[in-house]
DODREN-551730 format. One line per field, with one value per residue (C-alpha): x, y, z; residue in three letters; residue number from 1. Coordinates in Angstrom, 2 decimals, padded with zeros to 5 digits, always signed. Example, Ala and Ser with C-alpha at 12.3 -4.5 7.8 and 13.67 -1.06 7.14 Angstrom:
! residues 2
u = c(+012.30|+013.67) $
v = c(-004.50|-001.06) $
w = c(+007.80|+007.14) $
resn = c(ALA|SER) $
resi = c(1|2) $
! end
This chain:
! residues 412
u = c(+000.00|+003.22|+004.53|+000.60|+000.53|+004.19|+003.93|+000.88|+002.47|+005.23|+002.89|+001.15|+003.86|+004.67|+001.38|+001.46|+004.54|+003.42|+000.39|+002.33|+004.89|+002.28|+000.32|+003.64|+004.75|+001.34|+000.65|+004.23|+003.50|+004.46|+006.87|+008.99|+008.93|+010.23|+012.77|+013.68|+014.15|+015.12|+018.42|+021.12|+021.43|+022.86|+025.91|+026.28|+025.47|+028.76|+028.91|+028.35|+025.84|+027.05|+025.33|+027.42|+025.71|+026.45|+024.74|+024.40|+027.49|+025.94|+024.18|+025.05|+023.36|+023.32|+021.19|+018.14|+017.44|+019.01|+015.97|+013.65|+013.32|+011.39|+011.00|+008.19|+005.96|+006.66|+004.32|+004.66|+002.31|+000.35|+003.27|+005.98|+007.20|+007.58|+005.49|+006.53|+005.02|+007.33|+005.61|+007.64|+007.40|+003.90|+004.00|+004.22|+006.14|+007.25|+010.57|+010.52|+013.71|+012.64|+016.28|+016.59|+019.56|+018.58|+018.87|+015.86|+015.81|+014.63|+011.63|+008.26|+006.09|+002.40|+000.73|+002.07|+000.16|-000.70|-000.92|+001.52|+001.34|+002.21|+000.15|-000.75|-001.93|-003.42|-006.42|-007.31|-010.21|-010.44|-011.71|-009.96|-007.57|-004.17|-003.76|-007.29|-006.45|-003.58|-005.48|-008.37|-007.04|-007.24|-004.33|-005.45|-003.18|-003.84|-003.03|-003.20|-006.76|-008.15|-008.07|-008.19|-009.09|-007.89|-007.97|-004.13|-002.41|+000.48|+001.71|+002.21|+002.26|-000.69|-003.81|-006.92|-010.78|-009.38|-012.05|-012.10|-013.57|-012.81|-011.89|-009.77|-008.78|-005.27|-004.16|-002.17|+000.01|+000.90|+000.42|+001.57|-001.73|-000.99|-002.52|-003.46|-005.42|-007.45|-006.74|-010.79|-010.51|-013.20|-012.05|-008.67|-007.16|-006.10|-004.15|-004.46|-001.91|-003.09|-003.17|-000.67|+001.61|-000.80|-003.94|-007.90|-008.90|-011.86|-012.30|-012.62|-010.77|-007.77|-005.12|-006.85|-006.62|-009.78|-011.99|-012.77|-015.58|-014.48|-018.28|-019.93|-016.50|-018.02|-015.56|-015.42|-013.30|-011.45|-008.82|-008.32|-005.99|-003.06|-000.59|+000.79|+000.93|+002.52|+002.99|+000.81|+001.48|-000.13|+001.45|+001.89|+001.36|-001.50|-003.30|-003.49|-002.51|+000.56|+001.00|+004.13|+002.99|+005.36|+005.06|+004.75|+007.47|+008.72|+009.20|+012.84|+015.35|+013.80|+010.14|+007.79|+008.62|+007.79|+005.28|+004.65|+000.81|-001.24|-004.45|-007.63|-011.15|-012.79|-010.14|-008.19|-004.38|-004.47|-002.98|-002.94|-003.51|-001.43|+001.67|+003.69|+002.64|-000.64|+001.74|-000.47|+000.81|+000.90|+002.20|-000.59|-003.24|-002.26|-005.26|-005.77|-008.95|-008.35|-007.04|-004.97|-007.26|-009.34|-006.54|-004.52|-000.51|+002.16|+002.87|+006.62|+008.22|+010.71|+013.38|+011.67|+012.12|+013.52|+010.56|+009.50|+008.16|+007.71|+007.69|+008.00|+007.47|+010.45|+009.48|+010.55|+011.49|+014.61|+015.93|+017.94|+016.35|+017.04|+015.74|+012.35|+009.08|+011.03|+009.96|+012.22|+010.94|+012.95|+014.22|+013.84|+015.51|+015.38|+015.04|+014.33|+017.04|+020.09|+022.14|+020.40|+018.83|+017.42|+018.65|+018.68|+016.33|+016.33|+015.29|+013.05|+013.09|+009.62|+008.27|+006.72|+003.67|+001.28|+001.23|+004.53|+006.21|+009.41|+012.18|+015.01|+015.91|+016.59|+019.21|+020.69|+019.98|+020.24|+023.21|+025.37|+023.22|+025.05|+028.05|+028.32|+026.12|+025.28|+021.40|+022.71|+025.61|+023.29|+023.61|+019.60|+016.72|+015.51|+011.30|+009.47|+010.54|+009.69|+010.83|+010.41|+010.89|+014.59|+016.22|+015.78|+014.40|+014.04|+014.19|+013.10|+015.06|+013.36|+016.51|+019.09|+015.99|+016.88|+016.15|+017.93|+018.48|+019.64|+020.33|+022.08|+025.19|+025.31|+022.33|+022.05) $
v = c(+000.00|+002.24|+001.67|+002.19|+005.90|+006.74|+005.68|+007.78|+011.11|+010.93|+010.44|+013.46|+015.45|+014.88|+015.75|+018.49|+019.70|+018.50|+020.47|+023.83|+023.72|+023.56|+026.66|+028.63|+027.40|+028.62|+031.83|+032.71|+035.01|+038.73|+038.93|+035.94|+037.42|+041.01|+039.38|+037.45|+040.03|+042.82|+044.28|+046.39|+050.06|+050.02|+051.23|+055.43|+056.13|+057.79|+061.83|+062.94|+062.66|+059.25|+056.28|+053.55|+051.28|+049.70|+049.82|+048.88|+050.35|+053.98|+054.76|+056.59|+056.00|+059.15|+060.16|+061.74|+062.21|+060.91|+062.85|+060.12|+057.45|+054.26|+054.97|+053.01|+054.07|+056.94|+058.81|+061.98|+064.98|+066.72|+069.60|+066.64|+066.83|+063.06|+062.24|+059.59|+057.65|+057.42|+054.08|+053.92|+058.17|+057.90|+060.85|+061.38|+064.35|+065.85|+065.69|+069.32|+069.72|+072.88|+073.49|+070.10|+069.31|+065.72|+066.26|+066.97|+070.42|+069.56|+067.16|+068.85|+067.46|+067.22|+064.48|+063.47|+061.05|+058.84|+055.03|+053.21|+055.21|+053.11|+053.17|+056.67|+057.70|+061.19|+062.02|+065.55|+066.84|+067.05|+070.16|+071.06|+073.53|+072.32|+074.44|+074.35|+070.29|+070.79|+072.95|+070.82|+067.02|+064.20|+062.90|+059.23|+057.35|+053.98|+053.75|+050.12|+050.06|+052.78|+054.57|+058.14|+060.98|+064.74|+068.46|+068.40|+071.43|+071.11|+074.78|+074.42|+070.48|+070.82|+068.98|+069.72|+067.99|+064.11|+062.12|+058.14|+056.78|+052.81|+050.99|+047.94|+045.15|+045.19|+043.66|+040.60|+039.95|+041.65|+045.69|+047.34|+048.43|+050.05|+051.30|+051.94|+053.83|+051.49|+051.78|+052.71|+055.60|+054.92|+052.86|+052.58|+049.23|+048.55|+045.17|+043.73|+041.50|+038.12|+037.72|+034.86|+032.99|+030.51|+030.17|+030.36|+033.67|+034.34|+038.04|+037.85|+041.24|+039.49|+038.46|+040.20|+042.82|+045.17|+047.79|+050.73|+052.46|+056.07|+056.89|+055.36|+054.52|+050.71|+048.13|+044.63|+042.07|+042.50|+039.72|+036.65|+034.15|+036.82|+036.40|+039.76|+041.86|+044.41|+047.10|+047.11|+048.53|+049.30|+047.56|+050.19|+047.44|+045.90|+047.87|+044.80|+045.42|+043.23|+042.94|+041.16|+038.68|+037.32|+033.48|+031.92|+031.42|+028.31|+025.17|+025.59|+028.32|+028.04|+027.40|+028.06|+031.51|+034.72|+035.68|+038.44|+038.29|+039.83|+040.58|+039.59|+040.90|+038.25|+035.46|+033.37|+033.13|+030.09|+030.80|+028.81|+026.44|+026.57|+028.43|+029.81|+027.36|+025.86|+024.28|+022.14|+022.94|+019.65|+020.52|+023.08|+020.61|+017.40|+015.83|+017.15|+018.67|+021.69|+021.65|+024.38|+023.66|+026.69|+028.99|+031.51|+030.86|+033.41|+035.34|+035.30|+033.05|+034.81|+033.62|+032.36|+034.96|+037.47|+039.41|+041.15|+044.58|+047.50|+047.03|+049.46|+049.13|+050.48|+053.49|+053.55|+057.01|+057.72|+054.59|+052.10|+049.80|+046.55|+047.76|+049.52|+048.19|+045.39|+044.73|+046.39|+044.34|+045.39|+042.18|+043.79|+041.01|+038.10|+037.33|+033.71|+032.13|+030.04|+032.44|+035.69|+036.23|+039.59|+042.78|+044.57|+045.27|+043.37|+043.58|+041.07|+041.03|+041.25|+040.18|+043.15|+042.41|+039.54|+037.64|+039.80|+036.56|+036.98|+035.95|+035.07|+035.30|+038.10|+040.63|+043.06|+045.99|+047.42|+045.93|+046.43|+046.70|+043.60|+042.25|+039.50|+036.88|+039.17|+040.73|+043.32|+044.70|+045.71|+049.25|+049.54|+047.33|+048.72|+049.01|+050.53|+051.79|+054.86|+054.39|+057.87|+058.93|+059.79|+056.87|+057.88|+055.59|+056.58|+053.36|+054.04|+052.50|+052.05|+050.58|+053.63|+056.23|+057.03|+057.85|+056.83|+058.50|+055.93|+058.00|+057.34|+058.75|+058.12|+059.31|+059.22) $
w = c(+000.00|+001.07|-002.47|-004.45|-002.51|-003.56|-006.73|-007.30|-005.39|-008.09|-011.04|-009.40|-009.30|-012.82|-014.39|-012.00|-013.81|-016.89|-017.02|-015.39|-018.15|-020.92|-018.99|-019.31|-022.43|-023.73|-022.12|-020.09|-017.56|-018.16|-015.61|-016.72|-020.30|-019.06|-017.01|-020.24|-022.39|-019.71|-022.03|-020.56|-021.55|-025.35|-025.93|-027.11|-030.33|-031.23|-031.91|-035.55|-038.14|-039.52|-038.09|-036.82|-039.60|-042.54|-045.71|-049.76|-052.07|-052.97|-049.81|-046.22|-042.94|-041.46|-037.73|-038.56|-034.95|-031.32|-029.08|-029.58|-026.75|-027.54|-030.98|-033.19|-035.86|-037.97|-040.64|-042.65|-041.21|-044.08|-044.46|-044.16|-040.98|-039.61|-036.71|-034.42|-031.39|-028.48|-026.73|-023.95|-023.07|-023.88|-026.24|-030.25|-031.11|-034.58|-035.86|-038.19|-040.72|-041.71|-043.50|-045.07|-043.88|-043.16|-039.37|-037.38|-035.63|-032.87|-031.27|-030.43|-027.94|-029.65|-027.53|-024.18|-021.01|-023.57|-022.86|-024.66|-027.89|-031.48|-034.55|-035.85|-039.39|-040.36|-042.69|-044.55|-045.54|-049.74|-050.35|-053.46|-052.04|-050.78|-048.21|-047.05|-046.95|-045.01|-041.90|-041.92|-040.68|-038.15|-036.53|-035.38|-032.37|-031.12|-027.57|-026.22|-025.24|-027.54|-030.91|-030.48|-032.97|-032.70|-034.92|-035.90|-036.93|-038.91|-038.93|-034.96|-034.13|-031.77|-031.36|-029.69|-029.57|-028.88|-028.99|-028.53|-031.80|-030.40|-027.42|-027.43|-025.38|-023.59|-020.47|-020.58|-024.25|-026.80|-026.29|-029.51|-031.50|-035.38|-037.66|-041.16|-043.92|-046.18|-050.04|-050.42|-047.70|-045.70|-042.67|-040.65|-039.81|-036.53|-035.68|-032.25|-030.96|-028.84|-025.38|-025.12|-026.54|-028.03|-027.11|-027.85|-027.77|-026.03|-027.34|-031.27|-031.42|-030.34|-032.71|-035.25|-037.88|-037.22|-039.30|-038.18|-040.53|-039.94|-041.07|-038.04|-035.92|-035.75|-035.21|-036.93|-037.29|-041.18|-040.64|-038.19|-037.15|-037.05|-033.82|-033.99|-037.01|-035.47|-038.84|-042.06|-045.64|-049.21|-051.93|-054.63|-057.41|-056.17|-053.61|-051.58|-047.69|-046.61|-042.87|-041.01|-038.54|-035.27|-034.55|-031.36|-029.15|-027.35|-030.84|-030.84|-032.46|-036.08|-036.33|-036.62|-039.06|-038.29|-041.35|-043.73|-044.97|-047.61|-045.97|-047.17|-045.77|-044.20|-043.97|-041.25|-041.09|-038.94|-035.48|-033.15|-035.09|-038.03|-039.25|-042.72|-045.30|-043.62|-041.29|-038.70|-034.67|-033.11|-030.31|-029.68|-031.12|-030.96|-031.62|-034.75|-034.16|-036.53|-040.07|-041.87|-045.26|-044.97|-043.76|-045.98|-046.28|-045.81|-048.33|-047.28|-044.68|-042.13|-039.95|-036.52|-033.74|-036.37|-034.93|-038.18|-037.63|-039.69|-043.75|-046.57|-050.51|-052.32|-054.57|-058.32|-058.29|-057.03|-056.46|-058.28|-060.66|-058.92|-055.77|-057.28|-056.09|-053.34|-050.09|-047.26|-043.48|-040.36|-038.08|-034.72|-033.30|-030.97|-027.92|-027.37|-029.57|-028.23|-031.27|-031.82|-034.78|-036.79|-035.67|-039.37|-041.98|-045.33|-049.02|-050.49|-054.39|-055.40|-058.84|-060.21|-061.19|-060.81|-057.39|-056.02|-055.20|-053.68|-055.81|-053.79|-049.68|-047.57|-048.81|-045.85|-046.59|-042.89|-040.59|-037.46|-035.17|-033.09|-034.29|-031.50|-029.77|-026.80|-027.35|-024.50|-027.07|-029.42|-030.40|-031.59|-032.80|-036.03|-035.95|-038.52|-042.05|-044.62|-047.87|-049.91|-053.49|-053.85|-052.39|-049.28|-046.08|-042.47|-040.04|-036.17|-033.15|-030.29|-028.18|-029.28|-029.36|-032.69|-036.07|-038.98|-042.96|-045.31|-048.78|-051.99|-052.43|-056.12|-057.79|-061.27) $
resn = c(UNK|UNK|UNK|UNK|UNK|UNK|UNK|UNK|UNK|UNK|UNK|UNK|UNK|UNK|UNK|UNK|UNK|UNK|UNK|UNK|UNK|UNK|UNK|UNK|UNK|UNK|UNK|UNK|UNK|UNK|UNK|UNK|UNK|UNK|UNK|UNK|UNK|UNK|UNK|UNK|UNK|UNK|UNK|UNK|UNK|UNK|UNK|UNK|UNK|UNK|UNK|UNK|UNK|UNK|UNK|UNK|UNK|UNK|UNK|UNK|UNK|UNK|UNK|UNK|UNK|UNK|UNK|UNK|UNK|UNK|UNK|UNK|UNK|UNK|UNK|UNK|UNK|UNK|UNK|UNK|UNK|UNK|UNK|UNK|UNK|UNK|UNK|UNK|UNK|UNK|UNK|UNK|UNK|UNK|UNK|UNK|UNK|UNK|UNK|UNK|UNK|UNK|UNK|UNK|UNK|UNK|UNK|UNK|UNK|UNK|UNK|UNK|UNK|UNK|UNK|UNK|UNK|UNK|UNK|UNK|UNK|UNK|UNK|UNK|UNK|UNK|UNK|UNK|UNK|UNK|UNK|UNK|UNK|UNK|UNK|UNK|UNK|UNK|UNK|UNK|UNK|UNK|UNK|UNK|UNK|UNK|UNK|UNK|UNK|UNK|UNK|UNK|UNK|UNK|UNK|UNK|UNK|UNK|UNK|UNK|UNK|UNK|UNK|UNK|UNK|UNK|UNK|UNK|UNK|UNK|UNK|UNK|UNK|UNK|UNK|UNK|UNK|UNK|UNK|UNK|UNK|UNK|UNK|UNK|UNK|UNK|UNK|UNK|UNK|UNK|UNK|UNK|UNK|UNK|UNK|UNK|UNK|UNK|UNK|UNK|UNK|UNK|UNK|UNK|UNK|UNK|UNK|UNK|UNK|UNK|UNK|UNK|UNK|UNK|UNK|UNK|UNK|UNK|UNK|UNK|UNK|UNK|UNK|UNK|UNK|UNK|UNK|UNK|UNK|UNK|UNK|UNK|UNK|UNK|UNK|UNK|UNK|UNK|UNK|UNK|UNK|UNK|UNK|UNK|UNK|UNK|UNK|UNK|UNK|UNK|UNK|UNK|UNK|UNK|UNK|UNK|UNK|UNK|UNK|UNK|UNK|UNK|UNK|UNK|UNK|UNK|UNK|UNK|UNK|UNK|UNK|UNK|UNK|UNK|UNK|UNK|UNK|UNK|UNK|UNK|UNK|UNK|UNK|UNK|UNK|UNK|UNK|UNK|UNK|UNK|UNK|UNK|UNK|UNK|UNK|UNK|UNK|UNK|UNK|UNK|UNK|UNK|UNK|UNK|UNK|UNK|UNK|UNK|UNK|UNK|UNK|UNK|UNK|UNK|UNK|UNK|UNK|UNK|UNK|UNK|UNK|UNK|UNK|UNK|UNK|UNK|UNK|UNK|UNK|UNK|UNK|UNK|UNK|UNK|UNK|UNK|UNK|UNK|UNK|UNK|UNK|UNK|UNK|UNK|UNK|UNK|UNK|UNK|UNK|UNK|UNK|UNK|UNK|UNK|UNK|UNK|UNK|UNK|UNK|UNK|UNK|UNK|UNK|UNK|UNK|UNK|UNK|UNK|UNK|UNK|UNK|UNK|UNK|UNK|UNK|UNK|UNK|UNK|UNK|UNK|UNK|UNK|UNK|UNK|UNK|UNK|UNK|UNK|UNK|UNK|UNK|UNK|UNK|UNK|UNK|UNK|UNK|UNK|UNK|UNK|UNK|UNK|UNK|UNK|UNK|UNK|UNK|UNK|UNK|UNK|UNK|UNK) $
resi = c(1|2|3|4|5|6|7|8|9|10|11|12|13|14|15|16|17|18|19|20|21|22|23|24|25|26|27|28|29|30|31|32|33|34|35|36|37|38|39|40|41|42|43|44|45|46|47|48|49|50|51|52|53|54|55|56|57|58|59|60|61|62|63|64|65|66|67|68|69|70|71|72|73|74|75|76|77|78|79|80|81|82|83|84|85|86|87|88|89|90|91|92|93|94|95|96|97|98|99|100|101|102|103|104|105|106|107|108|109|110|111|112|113|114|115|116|117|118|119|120|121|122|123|124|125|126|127|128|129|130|131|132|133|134|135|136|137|138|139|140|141|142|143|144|145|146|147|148|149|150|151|152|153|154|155|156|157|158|159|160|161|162|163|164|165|166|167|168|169|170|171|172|173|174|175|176|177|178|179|180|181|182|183|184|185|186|187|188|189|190|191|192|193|194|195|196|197|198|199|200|201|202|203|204|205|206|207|208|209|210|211|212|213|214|215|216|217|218|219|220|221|222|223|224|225|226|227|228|229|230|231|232|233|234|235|236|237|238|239|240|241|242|243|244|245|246|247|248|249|250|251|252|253|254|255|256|257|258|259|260|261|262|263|264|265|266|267|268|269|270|271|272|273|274|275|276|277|278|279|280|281|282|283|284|285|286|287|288|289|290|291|292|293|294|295|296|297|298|299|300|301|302|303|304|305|306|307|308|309|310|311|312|313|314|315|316|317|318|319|320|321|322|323|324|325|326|327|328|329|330|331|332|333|334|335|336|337|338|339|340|341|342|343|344|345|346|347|348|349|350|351|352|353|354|355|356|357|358|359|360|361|362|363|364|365|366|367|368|369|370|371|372|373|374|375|376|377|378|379|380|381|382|383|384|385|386|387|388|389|390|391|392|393|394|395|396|397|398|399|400|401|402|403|404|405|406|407|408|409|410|411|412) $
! end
């Protein structure tokens, strides 16, 4: 009987730690996430306009700005000053280069006591009359429970009149929220990040891609099945919207892949379930009870835990012609991998016209942010990408609190 009772403690004790290992390898608690990826203080950026970075023959990486702590998403006001949400500050401010020198003047303050600030995108009247465009617009902010509206004016970098068009679920997960301006002009997308690492959700507006209808400021579900799509973009060719999309954690250093998408109203990108190419996740459902048959593929497969994050189309003007139309994704870098992985921003080759396959594998395009093994000797993790007319690109870092200028150096 002494034997029966011990025998039975110890299988206790194992499905006791059985079942708390799959709890945390499913949904890991906050703190032991923070505590994992808790970096030191980066390294200086050195003195100088040059940016300790390395880049393709004919360009310069140059610092646009070093007055911007906790850089993320970046977006041209309607008189072309860049705005750009500071999560971590809890503010956006404008970066004016009213000399165009390629150096920010200075960084304005236009929103501050925000809640952890990402997405923005701005919206002008179309009256006819540029300038009367220009005075008349709505600077739109996604904080991580709400998207808020406001009267922007561009000649001073002030708001006033915020209004709360949308609330949104936050809490436990993923907090970023972004957005982005439908092609047809009449709603905003908003992605929403899950709650966990892999899970069920119980709230449909988790790991989702959401409409807004900027008419009657409903919210619906446009997109499903999406872990984290943390930054959004137009294709130029196409119209389509193309999202990137981070994988779960905790299957090893290389799967399953971090994902770029193109979005489709209306469909379901498989997580938890499935992953990339209608990959099936056993270990999340090892019964099989779901099937990846019904579920849309990635459009591009990324390195796992490269942690994708902001993507730009490559404009034809100005830049050169092997490089025109390509897909630029920043790797912001990992955090979970026995040899680091990401930390750059790379060029997919695009086909340019039908299904924009990409033609080959990642090209750097972006490097030197960490040259070693040690996540905590990075210099920066680059986040989200402009590409502009003119061969130029500005790339946010949230870890240096920086923006960088990538420009040719050899224009025709």
């Amino acid at each position: 009987m002494k034997t029966f009772f011990i025998v039975a403690g110890v299988l206790f004790l194992l499905l006791l730690g059985y079942a708390g290992f799959t709890y945390i390898k499913q949904d890991p608690p906050d703190v032991l996430v923070q505590t994992v990826t808790n970096l030191e203080e980066p390294p200086p950026l050195p003195q100088g306009d040059r940016a300790p970075l390395e880049v393709p023959e004919g360009f310069v990486a140059t610092i646009f700005s070093r007055e911007v702590t906790g850089a993320r998403d970046m977006i041209r006001d309607p008189k072309g000053v860049l705005l750009v949400s500071l999560m971590s500050e809890g503010k956006v401010v404008a970066l004016p280069d009213l000399d165009s020198s390629g150096v920010a003047d200075r960084a304005v303050t236009v929103l501050e006591n925000l809640r952890q600030p990402h997405g923005l995108a701005v919206r002008c009247a179309s009256t006819g009359f540029e300038s009367a465009d220009q005075d008349d617009c709505t600077l739109y902010v996604a904080e991580t429970n709400a998207v808020v509206a406001y009267a922007y004016d561009a000649d001073t970098y002030t708001t006033r009149d915020g209004r709360v068009l949308a609330e949104l679920p936050y809490g436990d997960g993923h907090y970023t929220r972004s957005l982005l301006l439908h092609p047809d002009g009449q709603q905003l997308l908003v992605a929403v990040g899950s709650s966990c690492n892999v899970c069920v959700e119980d709230d449909e507006r988790r790991a989702a891609i959401l409409s807004l209808d900027l008419a009657t400021n409903e919210l619906a579900p446009y997109a499903t099945g999406l872990r984290n799509s943390v930054f959004l973009a137009t294709d130029p060719v196409t119209g389509e919207v193309w999202a990137t999309d981070n994988g779960r954690d905790l299957l090893g250093d290389d799967i399953p892949p971090d994902e770029v998408n193109v979005i489709v109203q209306g469909s379901d990108y498989g997580w938890p379930y499935c992953y990339g190419q209608k990959v099936h996740d056993e270990d999340f459902d090892p019964q099989g009870e779901r099937t990846c048959a019904d579920t849309i593929a990635a459009q591009i497969n990324l390195q796992a835990h490269s942690a994708g994050l902001g993507l730009a189309f490559i404009p034809e003007e100005g830049w050169p012609e092997e490089m025109r139309l390509d897909l630029l994704v920043a790797y912001h870098g990992s955090w979970n991998r026995s040899v680091p992985t990401g930390y750059k921003v790379v060029r997919f080759d695009l086909s340019p016209t039908g299904a924009r396959s990409a033609q080959s594998g990642p090209q750097d395009f972006l490097t030197g942010f960490l040259e070693t093994n040690d996540p905590d000797e990075a210099i920066g993790r680059p986040v989200a990408i402009l590409a502009e007319p003119g061969g130029v690109a500005y790339i946010s870092d949230d870890r240096a609190g920086a923006i960088y200028r990538i420009s040719r150096t050899d224009m025709e």
